[in-house]
C-alpha positions in Angstrom: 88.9 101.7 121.0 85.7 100.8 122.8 83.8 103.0 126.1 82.4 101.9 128.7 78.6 103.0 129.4 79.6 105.3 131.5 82.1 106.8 129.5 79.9 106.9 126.5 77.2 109.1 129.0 80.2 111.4 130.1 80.7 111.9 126.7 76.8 113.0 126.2 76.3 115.2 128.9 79.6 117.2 128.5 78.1 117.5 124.3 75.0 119.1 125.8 76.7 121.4 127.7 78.8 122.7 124.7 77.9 125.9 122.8 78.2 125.8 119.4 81.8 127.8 119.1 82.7 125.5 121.8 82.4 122.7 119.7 83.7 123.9 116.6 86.8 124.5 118.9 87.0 120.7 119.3 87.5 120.7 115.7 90.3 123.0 115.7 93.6 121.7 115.6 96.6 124.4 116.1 100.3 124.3 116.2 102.7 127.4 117.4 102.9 129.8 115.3 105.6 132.3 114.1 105.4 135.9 114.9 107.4 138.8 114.4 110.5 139.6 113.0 109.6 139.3 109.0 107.2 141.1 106.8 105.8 138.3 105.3 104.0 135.3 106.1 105.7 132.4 107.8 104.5 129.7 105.2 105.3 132.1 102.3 109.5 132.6 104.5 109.6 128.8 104.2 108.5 128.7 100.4 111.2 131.4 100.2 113.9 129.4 101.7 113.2 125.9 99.9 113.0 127.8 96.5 116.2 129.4 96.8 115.1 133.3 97.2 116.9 133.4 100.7 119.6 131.5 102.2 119.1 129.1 105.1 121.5 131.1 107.1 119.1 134.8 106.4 116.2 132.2 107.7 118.2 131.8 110.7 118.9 135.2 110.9 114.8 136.3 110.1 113.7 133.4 112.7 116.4 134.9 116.1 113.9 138.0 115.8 110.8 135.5 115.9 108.4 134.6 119.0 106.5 131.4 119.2 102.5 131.8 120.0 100.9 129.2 121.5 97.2 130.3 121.0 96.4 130.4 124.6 94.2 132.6 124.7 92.0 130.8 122.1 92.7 127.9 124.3 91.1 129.7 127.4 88.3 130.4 125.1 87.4 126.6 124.0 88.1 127.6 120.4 91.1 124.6 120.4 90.5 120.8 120.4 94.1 119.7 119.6 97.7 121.2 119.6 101.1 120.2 117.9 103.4 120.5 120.4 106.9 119.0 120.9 107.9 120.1 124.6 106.2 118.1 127.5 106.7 121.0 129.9 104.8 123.5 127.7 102.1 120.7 127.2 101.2 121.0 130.5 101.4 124.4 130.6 98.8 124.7 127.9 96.9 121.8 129.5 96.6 123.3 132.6 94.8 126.3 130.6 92.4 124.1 128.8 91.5 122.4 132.0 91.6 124.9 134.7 91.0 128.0 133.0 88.4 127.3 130.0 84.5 127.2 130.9 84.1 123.5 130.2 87.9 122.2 131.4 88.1 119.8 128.3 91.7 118.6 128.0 93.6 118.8 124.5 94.6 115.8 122.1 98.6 116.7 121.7 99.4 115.0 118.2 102.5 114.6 116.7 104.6 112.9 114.0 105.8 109.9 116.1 106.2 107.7 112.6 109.7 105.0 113.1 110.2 105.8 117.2 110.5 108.6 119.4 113.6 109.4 120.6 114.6 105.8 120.3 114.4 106.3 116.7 113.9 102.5 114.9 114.6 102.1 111.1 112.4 103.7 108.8 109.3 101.7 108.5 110.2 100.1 104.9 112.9 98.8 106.2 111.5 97.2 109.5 109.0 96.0 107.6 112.3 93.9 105.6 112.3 92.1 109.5 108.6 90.0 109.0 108.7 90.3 112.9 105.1 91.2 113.9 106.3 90.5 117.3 109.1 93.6 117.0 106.8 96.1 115.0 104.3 95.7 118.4 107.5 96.5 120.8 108.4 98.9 118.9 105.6 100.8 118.9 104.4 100.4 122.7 107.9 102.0 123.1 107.2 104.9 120.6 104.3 105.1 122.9 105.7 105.7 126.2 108.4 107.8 125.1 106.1 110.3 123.4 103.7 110.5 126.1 106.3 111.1 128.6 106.9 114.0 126.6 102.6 115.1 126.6 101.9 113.8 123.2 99.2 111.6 123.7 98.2 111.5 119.8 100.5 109.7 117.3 100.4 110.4 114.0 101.1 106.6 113.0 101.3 103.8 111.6 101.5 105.3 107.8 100.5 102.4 106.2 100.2 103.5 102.6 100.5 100.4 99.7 103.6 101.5 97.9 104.7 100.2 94.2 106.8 102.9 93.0 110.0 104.0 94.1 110.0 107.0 93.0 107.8 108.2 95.8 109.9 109.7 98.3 107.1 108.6 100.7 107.7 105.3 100.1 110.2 105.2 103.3 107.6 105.8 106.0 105.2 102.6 105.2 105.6 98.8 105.3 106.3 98.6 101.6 104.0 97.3 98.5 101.9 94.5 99.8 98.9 94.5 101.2 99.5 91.3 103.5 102.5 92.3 105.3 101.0 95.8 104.8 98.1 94.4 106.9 100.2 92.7 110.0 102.4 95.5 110.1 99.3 97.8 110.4 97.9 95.1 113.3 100.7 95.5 115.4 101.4 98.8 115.0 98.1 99.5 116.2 98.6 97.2 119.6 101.9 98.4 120.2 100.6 101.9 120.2 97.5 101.7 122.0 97.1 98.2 124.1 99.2 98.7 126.9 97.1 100.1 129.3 98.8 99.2 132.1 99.1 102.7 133.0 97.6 105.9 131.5 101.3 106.8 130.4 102.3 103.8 128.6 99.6 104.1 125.3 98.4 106.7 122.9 96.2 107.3 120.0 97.0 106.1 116.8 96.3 107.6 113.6 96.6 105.7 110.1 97.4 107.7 107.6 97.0 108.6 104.9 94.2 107.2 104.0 93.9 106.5 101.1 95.5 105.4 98.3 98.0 108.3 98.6 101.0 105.6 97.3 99.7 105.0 94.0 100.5 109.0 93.0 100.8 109.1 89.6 104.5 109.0 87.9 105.4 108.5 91.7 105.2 112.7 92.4 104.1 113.4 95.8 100.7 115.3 96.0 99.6 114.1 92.5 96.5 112.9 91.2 95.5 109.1 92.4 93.2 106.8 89.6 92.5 103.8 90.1 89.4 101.1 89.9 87.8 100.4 92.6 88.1 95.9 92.6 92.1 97.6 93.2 91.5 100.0 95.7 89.9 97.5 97.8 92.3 94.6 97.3 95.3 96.5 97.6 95.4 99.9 99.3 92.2 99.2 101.5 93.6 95.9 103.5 96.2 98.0 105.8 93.3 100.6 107.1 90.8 97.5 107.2 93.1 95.7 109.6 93.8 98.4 111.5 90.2 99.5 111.9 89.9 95.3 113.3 92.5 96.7 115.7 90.4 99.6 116.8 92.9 102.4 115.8 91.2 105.3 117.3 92.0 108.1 114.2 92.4 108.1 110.8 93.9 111.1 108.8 93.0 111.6 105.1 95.1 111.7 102.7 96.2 114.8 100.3 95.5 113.2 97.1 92.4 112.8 95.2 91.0 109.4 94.7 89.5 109.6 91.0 88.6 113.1 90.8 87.5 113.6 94.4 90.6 114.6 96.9 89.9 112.3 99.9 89.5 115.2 102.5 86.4 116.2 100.9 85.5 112.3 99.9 82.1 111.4 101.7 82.0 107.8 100.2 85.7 107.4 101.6 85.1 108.8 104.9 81.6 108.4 105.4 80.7 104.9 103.5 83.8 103.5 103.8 85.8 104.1 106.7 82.9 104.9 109.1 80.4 102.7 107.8 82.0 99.7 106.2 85.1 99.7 108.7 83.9 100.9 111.3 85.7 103.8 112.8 84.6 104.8 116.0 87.0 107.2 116.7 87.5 111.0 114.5 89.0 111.4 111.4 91.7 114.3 110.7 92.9 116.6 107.8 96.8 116.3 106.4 98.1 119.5 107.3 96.6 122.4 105.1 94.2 119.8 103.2 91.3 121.3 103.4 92.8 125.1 102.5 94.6 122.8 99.4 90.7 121.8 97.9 90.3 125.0 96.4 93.3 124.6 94.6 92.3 121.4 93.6 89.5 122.8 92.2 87.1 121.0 94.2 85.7 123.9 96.2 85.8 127.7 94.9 86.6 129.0 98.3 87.8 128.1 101.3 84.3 128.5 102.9 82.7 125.8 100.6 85.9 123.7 100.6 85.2 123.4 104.9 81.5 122.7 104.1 82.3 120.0 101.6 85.0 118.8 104.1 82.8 118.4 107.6 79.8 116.9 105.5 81.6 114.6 104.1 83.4 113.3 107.5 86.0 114.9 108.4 85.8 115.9 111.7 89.2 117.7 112.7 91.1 120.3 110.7 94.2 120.8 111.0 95.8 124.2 111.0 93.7 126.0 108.8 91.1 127.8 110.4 88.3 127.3 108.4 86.7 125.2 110.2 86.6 128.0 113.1 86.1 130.7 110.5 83.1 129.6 108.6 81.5 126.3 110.1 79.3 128.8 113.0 77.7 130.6 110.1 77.4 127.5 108.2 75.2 125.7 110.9 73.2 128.9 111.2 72.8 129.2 107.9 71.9 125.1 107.6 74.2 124.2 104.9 75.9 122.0 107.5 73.2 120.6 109.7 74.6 120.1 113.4 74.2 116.9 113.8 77.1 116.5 111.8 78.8 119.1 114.1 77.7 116.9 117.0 78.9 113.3 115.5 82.2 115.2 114.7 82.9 116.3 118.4 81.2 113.3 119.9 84.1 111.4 118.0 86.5 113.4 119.0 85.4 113.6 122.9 85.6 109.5 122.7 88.7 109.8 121.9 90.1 111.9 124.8 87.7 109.7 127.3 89.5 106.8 126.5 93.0 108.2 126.7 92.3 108.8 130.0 92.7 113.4 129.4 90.3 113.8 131.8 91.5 112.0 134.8 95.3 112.8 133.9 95.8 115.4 131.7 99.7 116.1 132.8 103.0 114.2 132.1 104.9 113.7 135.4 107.7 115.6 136.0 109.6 112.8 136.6 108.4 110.6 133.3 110.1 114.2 132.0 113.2 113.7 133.9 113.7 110.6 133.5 114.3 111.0 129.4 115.8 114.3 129.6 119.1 112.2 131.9 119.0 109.5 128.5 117.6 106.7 127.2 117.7 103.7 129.0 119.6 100.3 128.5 116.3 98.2 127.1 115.3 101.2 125.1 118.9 100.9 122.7 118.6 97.5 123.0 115.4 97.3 121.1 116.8 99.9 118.5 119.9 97.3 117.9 117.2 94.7 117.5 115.1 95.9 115.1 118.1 97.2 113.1 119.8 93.9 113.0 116.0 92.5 111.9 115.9 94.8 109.1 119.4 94.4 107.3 118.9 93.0 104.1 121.6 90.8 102.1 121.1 91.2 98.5 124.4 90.3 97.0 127.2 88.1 98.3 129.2 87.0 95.8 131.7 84.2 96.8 131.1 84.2 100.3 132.7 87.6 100.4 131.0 88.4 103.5 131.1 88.3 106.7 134.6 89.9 106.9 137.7 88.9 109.3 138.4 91.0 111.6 142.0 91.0 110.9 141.5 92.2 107.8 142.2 95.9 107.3 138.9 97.5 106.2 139.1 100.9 104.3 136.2 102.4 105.3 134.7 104.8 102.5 132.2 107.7 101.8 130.7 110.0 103.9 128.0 108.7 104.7 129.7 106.3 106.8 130.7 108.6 109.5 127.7 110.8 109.4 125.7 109.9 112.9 123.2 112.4 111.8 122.0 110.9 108.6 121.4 107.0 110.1 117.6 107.9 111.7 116.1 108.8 108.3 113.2 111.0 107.3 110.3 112.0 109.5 112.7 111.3 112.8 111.6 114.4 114.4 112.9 113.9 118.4 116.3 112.2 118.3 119.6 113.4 119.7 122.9 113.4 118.3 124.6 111.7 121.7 122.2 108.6 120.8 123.3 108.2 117.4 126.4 105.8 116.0 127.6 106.0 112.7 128.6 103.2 111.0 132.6 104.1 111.5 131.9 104.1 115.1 130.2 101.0 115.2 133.2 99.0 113.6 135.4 100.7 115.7 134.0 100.0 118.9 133.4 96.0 117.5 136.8 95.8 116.8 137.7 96.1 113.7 140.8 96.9 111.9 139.1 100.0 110.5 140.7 103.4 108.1 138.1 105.4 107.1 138.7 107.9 103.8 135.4 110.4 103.2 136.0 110.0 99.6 132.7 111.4 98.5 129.0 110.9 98.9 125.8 111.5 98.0 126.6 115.2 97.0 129.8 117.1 96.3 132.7 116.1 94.5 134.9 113.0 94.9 138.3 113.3 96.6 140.9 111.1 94.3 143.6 111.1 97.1 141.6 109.8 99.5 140.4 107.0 97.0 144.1 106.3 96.3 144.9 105.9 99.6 141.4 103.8 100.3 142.8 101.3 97.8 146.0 101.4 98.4 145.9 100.7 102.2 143.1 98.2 102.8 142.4 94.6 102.2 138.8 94.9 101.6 137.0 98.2 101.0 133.4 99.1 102.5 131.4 101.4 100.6 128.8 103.5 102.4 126.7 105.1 99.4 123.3 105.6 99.1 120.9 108.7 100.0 120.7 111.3 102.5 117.7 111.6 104.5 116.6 114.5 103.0 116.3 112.9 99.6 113.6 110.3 100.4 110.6 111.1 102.6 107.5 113.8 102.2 108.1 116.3 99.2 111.4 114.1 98.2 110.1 112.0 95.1 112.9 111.7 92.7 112.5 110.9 89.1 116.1 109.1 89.1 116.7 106.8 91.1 119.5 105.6 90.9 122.6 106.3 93.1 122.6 110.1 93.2 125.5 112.3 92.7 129.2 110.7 91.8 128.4 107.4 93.9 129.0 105.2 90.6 131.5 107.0 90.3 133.2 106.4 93.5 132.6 102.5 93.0 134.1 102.2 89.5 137.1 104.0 91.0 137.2 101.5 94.0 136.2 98.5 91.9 139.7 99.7 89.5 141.8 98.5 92.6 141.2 94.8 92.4 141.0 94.6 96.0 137.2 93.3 97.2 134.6 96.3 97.7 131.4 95.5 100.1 128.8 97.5 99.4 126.7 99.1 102.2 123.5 100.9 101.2 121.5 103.4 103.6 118.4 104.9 101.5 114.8 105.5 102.2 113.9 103.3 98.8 114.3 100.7 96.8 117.3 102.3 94.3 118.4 101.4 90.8 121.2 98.9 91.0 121.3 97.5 87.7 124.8 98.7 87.6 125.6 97.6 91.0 124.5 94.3 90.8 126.4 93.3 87.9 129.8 94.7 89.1 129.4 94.7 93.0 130.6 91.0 94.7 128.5 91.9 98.2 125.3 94.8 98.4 123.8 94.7 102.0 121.0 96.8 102.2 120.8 98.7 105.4 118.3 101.3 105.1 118.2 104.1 107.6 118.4 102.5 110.4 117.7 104.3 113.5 119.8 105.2 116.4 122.1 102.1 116.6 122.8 101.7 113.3 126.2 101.9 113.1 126.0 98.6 115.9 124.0 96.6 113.9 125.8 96.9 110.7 129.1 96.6 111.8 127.7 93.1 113.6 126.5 92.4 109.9 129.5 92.8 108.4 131.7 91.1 111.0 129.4 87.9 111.1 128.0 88.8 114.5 124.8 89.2 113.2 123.4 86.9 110.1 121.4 89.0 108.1 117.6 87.9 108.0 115.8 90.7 106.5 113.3 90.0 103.2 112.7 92.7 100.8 109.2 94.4 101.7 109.8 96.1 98.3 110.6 94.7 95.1 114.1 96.9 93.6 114.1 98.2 90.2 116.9 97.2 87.4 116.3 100.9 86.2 113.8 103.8 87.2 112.0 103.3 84.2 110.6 100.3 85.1 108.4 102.0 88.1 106.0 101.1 89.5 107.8 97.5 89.7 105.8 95.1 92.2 105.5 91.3 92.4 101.4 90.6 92.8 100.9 92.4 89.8 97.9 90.8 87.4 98.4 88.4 84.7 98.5 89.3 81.4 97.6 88.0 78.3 101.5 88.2 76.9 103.6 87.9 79.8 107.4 89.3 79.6 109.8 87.1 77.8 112.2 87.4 75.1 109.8 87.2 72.6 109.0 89.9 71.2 105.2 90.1 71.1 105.4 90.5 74.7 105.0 92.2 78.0 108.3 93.8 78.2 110.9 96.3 77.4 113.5 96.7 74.7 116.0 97.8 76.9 115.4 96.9 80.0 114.3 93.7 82.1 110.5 93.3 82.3 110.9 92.1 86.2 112.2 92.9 89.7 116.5 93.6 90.0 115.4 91.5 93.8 112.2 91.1 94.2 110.0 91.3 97.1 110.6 88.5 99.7 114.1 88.4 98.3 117.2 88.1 101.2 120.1 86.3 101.4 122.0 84.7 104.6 125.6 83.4 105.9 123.6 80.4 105.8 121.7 78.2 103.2 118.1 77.0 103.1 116.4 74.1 101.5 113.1 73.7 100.8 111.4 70.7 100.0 108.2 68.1 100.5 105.6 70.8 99.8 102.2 69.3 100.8 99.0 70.8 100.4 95.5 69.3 101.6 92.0 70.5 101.9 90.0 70.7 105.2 86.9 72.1 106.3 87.3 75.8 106.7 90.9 75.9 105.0 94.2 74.6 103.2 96.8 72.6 105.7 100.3 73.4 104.2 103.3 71.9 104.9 106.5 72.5 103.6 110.3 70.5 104.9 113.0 72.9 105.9 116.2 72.6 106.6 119.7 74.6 107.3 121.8 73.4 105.1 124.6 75.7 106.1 127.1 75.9 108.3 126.1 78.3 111.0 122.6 79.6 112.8 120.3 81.5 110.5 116.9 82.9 110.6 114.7 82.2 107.1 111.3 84.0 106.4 109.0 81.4 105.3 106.8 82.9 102.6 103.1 81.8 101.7 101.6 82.8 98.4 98.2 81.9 96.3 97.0 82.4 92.8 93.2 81.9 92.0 94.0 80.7 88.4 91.1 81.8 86.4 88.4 84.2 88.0 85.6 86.4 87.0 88.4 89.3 87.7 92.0 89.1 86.5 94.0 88.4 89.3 97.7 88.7 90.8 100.0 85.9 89.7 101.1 85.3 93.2 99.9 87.1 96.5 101.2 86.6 99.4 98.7 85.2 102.8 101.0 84.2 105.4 104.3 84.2 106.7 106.6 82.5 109.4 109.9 83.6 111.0 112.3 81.5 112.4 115.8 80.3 113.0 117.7 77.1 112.6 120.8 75.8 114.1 123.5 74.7 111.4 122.2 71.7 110.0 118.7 71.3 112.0 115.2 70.7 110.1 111.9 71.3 111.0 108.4 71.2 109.3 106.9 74.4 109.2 102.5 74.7 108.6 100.3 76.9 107.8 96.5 76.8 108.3 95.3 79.0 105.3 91.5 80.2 105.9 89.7 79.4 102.9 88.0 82.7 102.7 91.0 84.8 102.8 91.1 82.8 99.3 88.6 85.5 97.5 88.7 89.1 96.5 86.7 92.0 96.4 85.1 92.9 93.1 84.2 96.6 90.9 81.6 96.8 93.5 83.3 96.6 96.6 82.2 92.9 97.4 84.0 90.2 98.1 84.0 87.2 96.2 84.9 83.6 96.8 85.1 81.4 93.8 85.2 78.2 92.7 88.3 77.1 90.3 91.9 75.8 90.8 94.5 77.9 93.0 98.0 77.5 93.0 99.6 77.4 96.2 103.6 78.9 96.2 105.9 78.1 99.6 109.6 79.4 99.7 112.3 82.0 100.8 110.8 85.2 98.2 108.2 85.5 96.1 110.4 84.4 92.8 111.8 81.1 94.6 109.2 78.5 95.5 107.7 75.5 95.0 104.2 74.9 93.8 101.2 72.9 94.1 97.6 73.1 92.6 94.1 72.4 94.0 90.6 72.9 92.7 88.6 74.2 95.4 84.9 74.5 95.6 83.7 76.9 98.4 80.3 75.7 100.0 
């Protein structure tokens, strides 16, 4: 996000003009709220309806009585910066206000949730991130773009690029998995595809990484809980994604809920301050998660909310959102000089910047016809795009004597609920999709062709139905089995201390399995499950996420053989929950796992990853060989032989890794640094190279510097980050 000069002295002269409440009004951030029709507050109605104390159905009931307020006249006043609002015609409504009928006409920054696609809804980010297609996480996200701003929202609250190692974490579905590398490119792109199209002032928005930081690494994998770590860690893990997309010029950042040892990050000045502002270089404003600030007294931070907003705007963070403390107390705090207003005026300044370069000024308003346009459907390239990126994202992780791709003149017996469920295949945080967009995975077969029955059976909750399993068995020649998660069990507030296959799932299986007939498995889950089980006793698992839109398409080409899968884990899959956090960088020890006992490992349990990450399968084979390695100037030239050695068209992820062998820190005993995609016709070869920088060789230390050192590296090339070859060079940096 840069200005021109003349947008940077816009910026100035509209900050002089400002009064003080104006500008604290910048730093408001609002969203509807509920009024009327219950005697208690609306946050304590929904605490009452997710604990159980009243039935979804009296919250309807409470909520017919309730009226929306849009905080216009606060609005008029200049006391908002920023509204939440998911309705492009009341955008400009309340845009027209700020602009027309406030003193200083400063448009607003409409933000929302805009995390895997718009109303072309992609697959949840872990499981685009399974594609290694920077190309498709940039067109997805310039189409993310353009759909949300043709419904006002100019702000999106995306990429989440949060470093994820433990399953557990429900959150672990909205980011690009556990490694910082594909973390990184994922962050790049996402970044670009949001906000580099500027062919128009319709077609890009805001980003706004999140949450930064460190908020994957929760401790047991509980959303919201404490974060500890060192800080050589949080720089070489959980820092790369935010650093890259800082490189990108993402234009916002918002903090994350959790504190980073002892100091939640909302109210972290070395984070926001030192870190992100200073060290990265953020020149946009930084946001709170919603409520964060509020949540600091309860995290014992701050003994009210008056000194939890102090603590919160010195140390950086320049927007709250939907608290009101910062327009309840920060006027008397400036008077009173515990915040000094200079920090008031970098805050705003920021956040001004921001709205410059999105163009609010000169076009605050969505065209009716941009609103049109969406309201008649989406258009042909937009579900193209989602059947793209769902195909890219399908990963095989089991297939057992060639047991898939199916005939189609075999009968299929379609099973579990899931399978016919359109409204469970966009995931969690899919906030703007519609049900006439959606295709299950039953219709999907059906409209490829297949010979398809489908029995219910039983899914992820309720009981199982043994007639319909009967008849499943009886009446097919190869069962499908769509188990796996709804969307409400993975996502914010969804961690889940078992993960396995929840409800009577195994069950089901073990019934299906009884039959002797060949069961394909089809998972669609926000996270890595459990499979022990499952991978002992299941011939074919394709992993197929939650998909998006067109997900009943793209699997149904899977399992027909129109597709051939290419996806690569982005997260390594436990055997059993008890081996979370499971990831495959993790740091040499001095007794690594084996079956010795003196070791690093479990009694009961394998020390590794069921699949680790990298890990995918094909319809084809792959063989690698003739790994070469050589050392030039400013880097490593690596070449590695490839070839098809199948009997159909495939497309192979080419994975690079590196282990610095012995260094002043313990390191990873491989990380991944580079990656290729792409496909081979049956039988065709190709050499594939990578030019490896030799800094990207170092790492940063307990200080926050990075280190390059001399010493002999290992360098890994192959399909996943358990099968490769190797090589080893010594390497002296000048």
């Amino acid at each position: 996000m840069k200005l021109t000069t003349e947008q940077k002295a816009f910026v100035e002269d509209l900050l002089s003009r400002m009064t003080l409440e104006e500008k604290i009004g910048q730093m408001n951030q609002e969203s509807p709220s509920i009024v009327g029709g219950f005697d208690v507050p609306f946050e304590e109605l929904i605490e009452m309806m997710t604990d159980g104390r009243i039935s979804q159905e009296e919250f309807g009931r409470i909520m017919a009585t309730a009226t929306q307020d849009f905080h216009e006249e606060d609005i008029r006043a200049g006391r908002v910066g920023s509204m939440m609002v998911n309705d492009p015609r009341k955008n400009n409504e309340l845009q027209k206000i700020a602009v027309e009928e406030s003193r200083l006409g400063i448009p607003l920054i409409i933000g929302f949730d805009v995390i895997h696609g718009f109303r072309s809804v992609f697959p949840i980010a872990i499981g685009e991130a399974c594609s290694f297609d920077d190309v498709l996480f940039e067109e997805t996200a310039r189409m993310a773009a353009r759909e949300s701003r043709a419904h006002g929202i100019n702000w999106n609250f995306a990429p989440m690029i949060d470093a994820a190692r433990d399953s557990r974490w429900g959150r672990v579905s909205e980011g690009p998995g556990e490694d910082p590398c594909l973390g990184s490119r994922f962050a790049r792109a996402k970044v670009r595809g949001l906000q580099n199209d500027r062919s128009s002032l319709q077609s890009y928005v805001a980003a706004c990484t999140k949450h930064y930081v460190a908020y994957g690494a929760c401790e047991s994998g509980r959303d919201y809980n404490t974060t500890s770590m060192s800080v050589s860690n949080l720089y070489n893990v959980y820092l790369p994604a935010f650093r890259a997309a800082m490189e990108e010029g993402a234009a916002t950042v918002m903090a994350a809920f959790n504190d980073l040892n002892g100091v939640p990050c909302t109210v972290n000045k070395w984070l926001l301050r030192d870190v992100l502002k200073g060290e990265m270089g953020l020149e946009g404003f930084v946001v709170s998660d919603a409520n964060a600030i509020r949540e600091c007294v309860v995290h014992g931070i701050a003994e009210d909310e008056r000194d939890a907003g102090i603590q919160a705007v010195n140390a950086g963070m320049d927007m709250d959102m939907g608290t009101h403390i910062y327009k309840d107390y920060l006027q008397e705090a400036v008077e009173k000089g515990t915040v000094p207003m200079a920090v008031i005026d970098e805050a705003v300044r920021r956040i001004l910047s921001v709205k410059v370069w999105l163009g609010l000024f000169e076009n605050p308003y969505v065209p009716e016809a941009d609103i049109e346009a969406y309201e008649k459907g989406l258009p042909a390239e937009h579900i193209a795009l989602c059947r793209k990126a769902a195909e890219e994202s399908m990963v095989l992780l089991k297939n057992e004597g060639a047991l898939l791709p199916l005939n189609r003149k075999q009968k299929i017996s379609l099973v579990g609920k899931l399978a016919d469920d359109r409204n469970e295949v966009c995931g969690a945080w899919a906030m703007a999709w519609k049900p006439e967009d959606c295709v299950s995975i039953r219709t999907g077969l059906e409209a490829a062709g297949a010979d398809v029955r489908y029995y219910p059976c039983g899914g992820p909750e309720g009981e199982l139905n043994e007639e319909e399993i009967a008849r499943a068995c009886e009446e097919g020649d190869v069962i499908v089995a769509v188990v796996g998660e709804t969307d409400a069990m993975s996502g914010e507030a969804s961690s889940r201390a078992d993960t396995r296959l929840p409800g009577r799932q195994r069950e089901l299986l073990e019934k299906l399995l009884d039959s002797g007939k060949p069961v394909v498995t089809v998972l669609m889950n926000g996270r890595p499950l459990a499979l022990q089980w499952e991978a002992e006793h299941l011939p074919a698992i394709l992993e197929a996420w939650h998909l998006g839109i067109r997900m009943g398409d793209a699997v149904a080409e899977a399992l027909l053989g129109d597709v051939n899968p290419s996806g690569k884990l982005s997260s390594s899959f436990p055997a059993v929950t008890g081996q979370c956090p499971i990831y495959y960088n993790h740091p040499s020890t001095g007794r690594p796992g084996s079956k010795s006992k003196f070791t690093s490992r479990y009694l009961d349990a394998p020390w590794d990853a069921l699949y680790p990450f990298g890990h995918g399968l094909s319809y084809t084979s792959f063989d690698y060989s003739e790994l070469r390695v050589s050392e030039a100037d400013d880097a490593l030239e690596i070449a590695v032989h490839l070839k098809n050695t199948g009997e159909r068209a495939g497309t192979e992820v080419v994975q690079l890794y590196i282990q610095d062998v012995a260094a002043s820190l313990v390191r990873p005993v491989k990380e991944l640094k580079d990656y290729c995609r792409l496909s081979l016709a049956a039988g065709e070869e190709r050499e594939i190279r990578f030019s490896l920088p030799k800094a990207s060789l170092g790492f940063y230390d307990n200080e926050g510097k990075y280190r390059l050192e001399d010493g002999l590296f290992r360098i890994f090339v192959g399909g996943s980050s358990r099968d490769v070859l190797e090589r080893e060079l010594r390497i002296t940096f000048a």
